[in-house]
C-alpha positions as CSV (number, residue, x, y, z in Angstrom):
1,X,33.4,-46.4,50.0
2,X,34.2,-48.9,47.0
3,X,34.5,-47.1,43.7
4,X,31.4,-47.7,40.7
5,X,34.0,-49.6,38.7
6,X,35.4,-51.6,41.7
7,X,31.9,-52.4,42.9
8,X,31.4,-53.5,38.7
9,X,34.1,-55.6,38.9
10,X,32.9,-57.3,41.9
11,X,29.5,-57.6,41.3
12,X,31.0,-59.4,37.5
13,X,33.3,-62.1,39.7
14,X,30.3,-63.3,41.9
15,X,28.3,-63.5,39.0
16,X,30.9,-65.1,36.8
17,X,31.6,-67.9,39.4
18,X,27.5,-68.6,40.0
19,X,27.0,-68.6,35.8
20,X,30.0,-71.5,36.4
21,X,27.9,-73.4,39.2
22,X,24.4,-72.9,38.4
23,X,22.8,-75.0,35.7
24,X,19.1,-73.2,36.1
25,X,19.6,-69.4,37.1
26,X,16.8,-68.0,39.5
27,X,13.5,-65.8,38.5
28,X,12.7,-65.5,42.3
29,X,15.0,-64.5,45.4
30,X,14.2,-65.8,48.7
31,X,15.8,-64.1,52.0
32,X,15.4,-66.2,55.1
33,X,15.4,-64.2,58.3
34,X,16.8,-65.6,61.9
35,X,14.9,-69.2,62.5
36,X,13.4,-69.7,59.5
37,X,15.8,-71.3,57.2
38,X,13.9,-74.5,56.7
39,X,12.1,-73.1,53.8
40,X,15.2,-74.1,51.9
41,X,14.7,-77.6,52.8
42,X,12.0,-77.7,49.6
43,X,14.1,-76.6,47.1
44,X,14.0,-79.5,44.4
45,X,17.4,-79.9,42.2
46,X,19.6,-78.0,44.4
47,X,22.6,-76.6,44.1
48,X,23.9,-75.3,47.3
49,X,26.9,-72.9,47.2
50,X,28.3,-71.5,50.8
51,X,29.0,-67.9,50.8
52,X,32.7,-68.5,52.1
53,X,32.8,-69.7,48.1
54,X,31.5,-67.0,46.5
55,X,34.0,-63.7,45.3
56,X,33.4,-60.6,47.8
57,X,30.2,-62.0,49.7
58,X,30.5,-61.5,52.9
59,X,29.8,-64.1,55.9
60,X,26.6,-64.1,58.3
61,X,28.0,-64.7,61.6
62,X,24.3,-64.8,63.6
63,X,23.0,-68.0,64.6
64,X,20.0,-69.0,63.2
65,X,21.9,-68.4,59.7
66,X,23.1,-71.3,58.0
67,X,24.8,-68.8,55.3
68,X,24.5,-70.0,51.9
69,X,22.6,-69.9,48.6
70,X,20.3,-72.7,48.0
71,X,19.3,-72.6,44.0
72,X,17.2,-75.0,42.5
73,X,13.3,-75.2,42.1
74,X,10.1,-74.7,44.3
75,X,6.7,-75.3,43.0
76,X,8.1,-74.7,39.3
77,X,9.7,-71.7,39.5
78,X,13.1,-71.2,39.8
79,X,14.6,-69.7,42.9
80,X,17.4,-68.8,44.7
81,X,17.5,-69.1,48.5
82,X,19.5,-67.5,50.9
83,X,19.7,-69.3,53.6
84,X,21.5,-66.3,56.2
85,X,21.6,-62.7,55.3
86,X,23.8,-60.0,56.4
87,X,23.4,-57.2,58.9
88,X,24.5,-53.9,59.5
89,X,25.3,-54.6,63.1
90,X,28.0,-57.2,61.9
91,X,30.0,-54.6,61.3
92,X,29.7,-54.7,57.4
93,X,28.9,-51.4,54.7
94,X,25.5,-51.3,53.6
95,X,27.1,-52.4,49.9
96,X,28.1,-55.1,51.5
97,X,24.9,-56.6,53.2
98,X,23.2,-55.6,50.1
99,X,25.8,-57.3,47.5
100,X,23.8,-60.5,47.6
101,X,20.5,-58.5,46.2
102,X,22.9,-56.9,43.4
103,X,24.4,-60.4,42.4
104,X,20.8,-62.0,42.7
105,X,19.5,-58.9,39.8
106,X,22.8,-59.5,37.2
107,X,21.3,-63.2,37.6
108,X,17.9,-62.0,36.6
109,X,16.0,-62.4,39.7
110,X,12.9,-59.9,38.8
111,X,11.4,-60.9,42.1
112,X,12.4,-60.9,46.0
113,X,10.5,-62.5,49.1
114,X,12.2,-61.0,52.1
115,X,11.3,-62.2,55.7
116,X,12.7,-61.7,58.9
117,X,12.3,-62.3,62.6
118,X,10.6,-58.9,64.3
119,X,9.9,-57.5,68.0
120,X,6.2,-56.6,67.9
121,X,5.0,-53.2,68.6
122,X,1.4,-52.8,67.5
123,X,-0.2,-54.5,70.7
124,X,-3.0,-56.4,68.4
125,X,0.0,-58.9,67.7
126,X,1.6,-61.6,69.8
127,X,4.3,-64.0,69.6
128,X,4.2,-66.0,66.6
129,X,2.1,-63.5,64.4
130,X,3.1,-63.7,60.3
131,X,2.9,-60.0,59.2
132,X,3.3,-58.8,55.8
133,X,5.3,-55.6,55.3
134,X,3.1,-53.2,54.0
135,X,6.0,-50.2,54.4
136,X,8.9,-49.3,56.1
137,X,10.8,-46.5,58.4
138,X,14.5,-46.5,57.9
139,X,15.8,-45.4,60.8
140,X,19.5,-47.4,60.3
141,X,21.3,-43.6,60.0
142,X,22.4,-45.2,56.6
143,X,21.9,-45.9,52.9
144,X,23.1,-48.8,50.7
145,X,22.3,-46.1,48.1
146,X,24.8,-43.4,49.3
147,X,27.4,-42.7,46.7
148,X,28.1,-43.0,43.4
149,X,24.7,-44.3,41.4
150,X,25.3,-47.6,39.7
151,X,23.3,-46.2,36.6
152,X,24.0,-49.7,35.2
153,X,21.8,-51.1,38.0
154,X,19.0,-48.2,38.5
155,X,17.9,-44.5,38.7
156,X,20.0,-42.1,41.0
157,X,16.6,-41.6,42.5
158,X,14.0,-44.6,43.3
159,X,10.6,-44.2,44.2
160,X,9.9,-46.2,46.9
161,X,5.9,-45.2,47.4
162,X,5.5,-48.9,46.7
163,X,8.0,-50.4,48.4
164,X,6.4,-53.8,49.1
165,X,4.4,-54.3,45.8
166,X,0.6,-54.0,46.9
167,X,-0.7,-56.8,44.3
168,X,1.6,-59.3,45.6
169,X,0.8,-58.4,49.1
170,X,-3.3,-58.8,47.9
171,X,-2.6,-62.5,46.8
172,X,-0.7,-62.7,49.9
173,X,-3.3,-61.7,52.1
174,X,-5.8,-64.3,50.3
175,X,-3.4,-66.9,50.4
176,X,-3.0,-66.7,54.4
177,X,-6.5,-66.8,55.0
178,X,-6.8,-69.8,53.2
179,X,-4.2,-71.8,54.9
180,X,-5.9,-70.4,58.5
181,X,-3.1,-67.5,59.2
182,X,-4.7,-64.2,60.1
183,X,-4.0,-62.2,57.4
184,X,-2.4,-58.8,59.4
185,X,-0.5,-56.0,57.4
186,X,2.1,-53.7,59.4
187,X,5.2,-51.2,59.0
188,X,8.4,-52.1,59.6
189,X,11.2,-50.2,61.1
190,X,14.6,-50.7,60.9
191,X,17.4,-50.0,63.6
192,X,20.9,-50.5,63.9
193,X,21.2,-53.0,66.2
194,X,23.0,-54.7,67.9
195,X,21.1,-54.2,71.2
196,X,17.7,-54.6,71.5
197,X,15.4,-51.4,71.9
198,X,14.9,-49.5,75.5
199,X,10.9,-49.0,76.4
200,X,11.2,-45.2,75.7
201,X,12.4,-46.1,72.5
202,X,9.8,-48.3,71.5
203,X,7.0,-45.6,72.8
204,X,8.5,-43.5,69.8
205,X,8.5,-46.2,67.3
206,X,4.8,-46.8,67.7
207,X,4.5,-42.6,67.6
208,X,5.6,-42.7,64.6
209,X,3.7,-45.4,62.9
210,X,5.8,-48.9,63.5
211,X,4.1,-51.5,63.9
212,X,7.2,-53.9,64.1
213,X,10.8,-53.7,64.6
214,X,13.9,-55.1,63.2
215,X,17.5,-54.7,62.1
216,X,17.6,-55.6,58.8
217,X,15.3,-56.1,55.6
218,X,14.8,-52.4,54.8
219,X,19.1,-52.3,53.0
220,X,17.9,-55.2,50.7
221,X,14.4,-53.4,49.9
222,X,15.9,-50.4,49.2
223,X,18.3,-52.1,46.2
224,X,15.7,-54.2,45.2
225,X,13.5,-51.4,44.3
226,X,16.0,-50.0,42.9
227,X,17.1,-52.6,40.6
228,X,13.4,-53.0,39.6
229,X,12.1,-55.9,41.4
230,X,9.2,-56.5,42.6
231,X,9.0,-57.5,46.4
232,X,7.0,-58.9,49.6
233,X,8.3,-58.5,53.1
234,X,6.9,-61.1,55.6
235,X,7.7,-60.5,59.7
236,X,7.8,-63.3,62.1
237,X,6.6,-61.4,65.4
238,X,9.2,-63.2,67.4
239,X,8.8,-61.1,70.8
240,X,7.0,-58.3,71.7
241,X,8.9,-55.2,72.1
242,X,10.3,-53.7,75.4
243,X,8.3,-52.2,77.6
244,X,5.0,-54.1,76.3
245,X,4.9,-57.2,78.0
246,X,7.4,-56.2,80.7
247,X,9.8,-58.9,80.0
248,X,13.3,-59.2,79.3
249,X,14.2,-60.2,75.7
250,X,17.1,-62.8,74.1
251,X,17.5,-63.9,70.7
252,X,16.9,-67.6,72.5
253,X,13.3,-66.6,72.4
254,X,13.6,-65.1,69.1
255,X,15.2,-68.7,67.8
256,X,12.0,-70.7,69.5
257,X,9.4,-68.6,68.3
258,X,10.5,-68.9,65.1
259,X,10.9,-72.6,65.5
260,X,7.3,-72.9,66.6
261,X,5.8,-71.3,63.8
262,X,8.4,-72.7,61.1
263,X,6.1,-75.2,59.6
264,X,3.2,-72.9,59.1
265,X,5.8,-70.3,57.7
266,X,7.1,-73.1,55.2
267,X,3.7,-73.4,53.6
268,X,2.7,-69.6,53.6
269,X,5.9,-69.0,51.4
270,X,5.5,-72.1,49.3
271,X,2.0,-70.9,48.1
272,X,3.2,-67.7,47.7
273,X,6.2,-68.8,45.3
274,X,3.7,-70.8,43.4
275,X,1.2,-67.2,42.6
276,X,4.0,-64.4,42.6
């Protein structure tokens, strides 16, 4: 585990090299999940940086995730994009698929959208379904957290009994009414990965209160809160969950589920961006 210095002197390169890049520095984070990266395509004035280019961030390596930052504005406010995120499964530290959220606070980002591509569990949704995240199990058998505390960054011990901030999540729920989305709230829960969850697995998910599944989303939460950000999660039900439906699942039907439900996805976030 990378010392509090090292992970300072880090965290001060990337930075450094984006302050270098970036005429107009972000008030708002975006993380696009698997299949939903054309949200980046309305970013006006942008400045697009791969993360092969930035100091210590790593590289996503999942399709679906064209990996790189995407600054610039949407609806007036200043953003920065990331276009790809990084998972656990990949084989990376949880510092390490959280570094982006760090460099994004040292920025001044005060705000994150987080979205991502979800197997359903609560059998009132279906393929296609926008969710917001209205809290989250983390059952990953890790913490980006774990360690030394960056006191620099925030407390040693966060309260998370607001994890997804519940007046954003309000407007949000407004907003997708007006634009015809069903406005539908869930929990999240996190997993490892790689593989995809067995039946009896997802029985115990929905036991214990999740509503929706993923493998990723909850590291980035966690350091957002941390670092005092406010945030909304947003699931794109991709699939249902094993054992639900009966039928086999692939990340091909993850990729055209969230295809099918990009454009309506693109405007939810945009009108969200324009009232957070």
């Amino acid at each position: 585990m990378i010392s509090e210095k090292g992970y300072s002197v880090k965290l001060a390169e990337a930075r450094g090299y984006l302050m270098e890049n970036v005429e107009v520095l972000p008030e708002l984070g975006v993380i696009l999940g698997s299949g939903l990266g054309a949200f980046a395509d309305l970013v006006e004035e942008q400045v697009v940086i791969p993360y092969k280019d930035i100091p210590h961030f790593p590289i996503s390596t999942v399709e679906g995730h064209a990996g790189q930052l995407v600054f610039g504005k949407v609806q007036g406010r200043k953003v920065v994009v990331m276009q790809g995120r990084f998972h656990y499964y990949e084989g990376y530290t949880m510092q390490e698929v959280t570094f982006p959220i760090r460099v994004m606070q040292v920025l001044g980002v005060t705000g994150l959208i987080v979205t991502n591509a979800a197997g359903g569990i609560n059998s009132s949704f279906s393929g296609g379904d926008l969710v917001l995240i209205k809290d989250h199990l983390n059952l990953m058998g890790d913490n980006p957290l774990r360690g030394a505390n960056l006191s620099n960054l925030g407390p040693r011990f966060p309260d998370l009994s607001e994890a997804y901030n519940r007046e954003w999540r309000q407007k949000a729920l407004v907003i997708a009414k007006e634009l015809g989305i069903d406005p539908q709230e869930g929990v999240y829960v996190a997993v490892s990965g790689p593989n995809y969850e067995t039946p009896s697995e997802i029985q115990y998910l929905r036991t214990i209160g999740a509503d929706m599944v993923g493998m990723s989303t909850v590291p980035e939460v966690i350091v957002a809160n941390h670092g005092g950000m406010r945030v909304l999660g947003i699931s794109c039900v991709t699939n249902m969950a094993a054992g639900i439906l009966g039928q086999k699942l692939s990340h091909v039907e993850v990729m055209e589920t969230a295809e099918r439900v990009e454009k309506q996805f693109v405007q939810f976030v945009q009108a969200l961006v324009k009232v957070l």
